[in-house]
N, C-alpha and C positions, 0 to 999 in steps of 0.2 A: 504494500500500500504506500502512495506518494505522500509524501508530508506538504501540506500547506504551504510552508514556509520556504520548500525547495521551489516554488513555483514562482516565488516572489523576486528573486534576481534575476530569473530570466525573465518576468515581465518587466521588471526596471531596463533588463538591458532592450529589448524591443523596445519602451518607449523611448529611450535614449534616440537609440537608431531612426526612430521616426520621426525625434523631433529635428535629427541631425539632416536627413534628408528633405524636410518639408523646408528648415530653412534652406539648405542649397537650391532647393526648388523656387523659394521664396525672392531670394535675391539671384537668381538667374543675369547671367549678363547679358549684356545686348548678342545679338542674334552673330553668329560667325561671317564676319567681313566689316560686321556693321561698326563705324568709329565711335567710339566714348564722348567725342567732342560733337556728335551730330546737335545739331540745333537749327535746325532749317529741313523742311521735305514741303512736296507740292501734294495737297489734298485735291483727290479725283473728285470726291462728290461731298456734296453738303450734307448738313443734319436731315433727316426727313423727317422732322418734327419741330416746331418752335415759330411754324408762320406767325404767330402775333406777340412774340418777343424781339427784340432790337438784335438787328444782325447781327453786329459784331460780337452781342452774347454767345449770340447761338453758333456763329460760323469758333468763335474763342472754344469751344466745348467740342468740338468737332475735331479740333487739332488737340486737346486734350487727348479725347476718347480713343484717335488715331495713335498719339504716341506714347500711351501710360504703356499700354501690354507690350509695347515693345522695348520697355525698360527707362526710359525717358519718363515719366512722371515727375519726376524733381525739379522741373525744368514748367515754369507757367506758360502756357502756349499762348502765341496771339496770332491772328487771322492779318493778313497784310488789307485792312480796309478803314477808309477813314468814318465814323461813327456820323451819320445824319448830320455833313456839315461843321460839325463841333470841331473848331483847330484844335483845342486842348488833345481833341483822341484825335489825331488824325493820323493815318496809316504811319509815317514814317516816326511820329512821339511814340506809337504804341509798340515795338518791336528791337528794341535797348537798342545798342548804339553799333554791335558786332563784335567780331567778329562771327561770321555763319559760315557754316561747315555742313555741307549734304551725310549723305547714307557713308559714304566712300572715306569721308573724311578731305575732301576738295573743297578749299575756302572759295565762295560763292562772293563774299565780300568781307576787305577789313574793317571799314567803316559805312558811316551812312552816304559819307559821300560819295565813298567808291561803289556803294550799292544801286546811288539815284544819278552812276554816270556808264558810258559807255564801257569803262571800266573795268565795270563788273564780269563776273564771271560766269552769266548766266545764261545757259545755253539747255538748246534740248538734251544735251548728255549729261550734265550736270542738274537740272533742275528733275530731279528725282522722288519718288515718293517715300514714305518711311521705311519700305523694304527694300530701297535703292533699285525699285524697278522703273522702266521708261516711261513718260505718259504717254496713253493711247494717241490721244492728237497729237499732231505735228505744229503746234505752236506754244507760246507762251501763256499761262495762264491770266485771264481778265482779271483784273485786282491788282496785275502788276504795272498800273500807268503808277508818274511819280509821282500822285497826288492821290494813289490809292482808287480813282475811280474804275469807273465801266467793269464792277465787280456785281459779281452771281453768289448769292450765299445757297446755290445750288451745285456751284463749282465748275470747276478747279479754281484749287488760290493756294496762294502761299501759307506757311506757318511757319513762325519763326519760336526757337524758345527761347524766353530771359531768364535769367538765373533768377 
């Protein structure tokens, strides 16, 4: 007959093991290739939910929800759009200062000025989405005039992270 008590260190060491594995699970790293410094990807589609919320909530939630699972969550996500007009929010206030770095780890731009000039590094092979794959179209996403307009919070559009 088993004693009790024999049973007790081997469920302690199972829970050990399961909490050791749930946290390796837990703090998983970014995905194999993907750079640690990413803080910028191009969002294919918008929320499908939140028409009578203010865009930039919704499209800001959108780049969240895009890049939490893929290990980015630490990182406040903003949608590249200026808020109804409001200079205080407007696209290029609401996305820090730079430097942004795609999927690959390719700096896209150092600052704001080399982001809002020719400059930039922002091309269809670089402007990638969070799993560093291509966009379907063959253009540049709407949202990216320098003044944040002629943006779709149906999508595509940028997302940049701030620390």
């Amino acid at each position: 007959m088993r004693s009790e008590t024999a049973s007790v260190p081997n469920m302690t060491t199972r829970m050990v093991w399961f909490l050791a594995v749930g946290l390796v699970l837990f703090t998983a790293p970014p995905l194999a290739a993907q750079s640690e410094t990413m803080n910028f990807f191009v969002a294919v589609e918008g929320a499908g939910w939140g028409a009578t919320r203010p865009a930039t909530e919704v499209s800001d939630s959108q780049c969240t929800d895009i890049a939490y699972p893929e290990g980015f969550g630490h990182l406040n996500w903003r949608s590249y759009l200026t808020n109804d007009g409001d200079e205080a929010n407007a696209a290029r206030q609401r996305i820090g200062t730079g430097p942004w770095f795609n999927f690959y780890g390719v700096e896209i731009a150092a600052n704001l000025d080399q982001l809002h000039s020719d400059a930039n590094n922002l091309s269809l092979e670089t402007a990638v989405t969070v799993k560093g794959q291509a966009r379907p179209a063959l253009e540049i996403p709407a949202g990216s005039e320098l003044d944040g307009g002629d943006y779709s919070r149906q999508g595509p559009f940028f997302c940049f992270g701030v620390p």
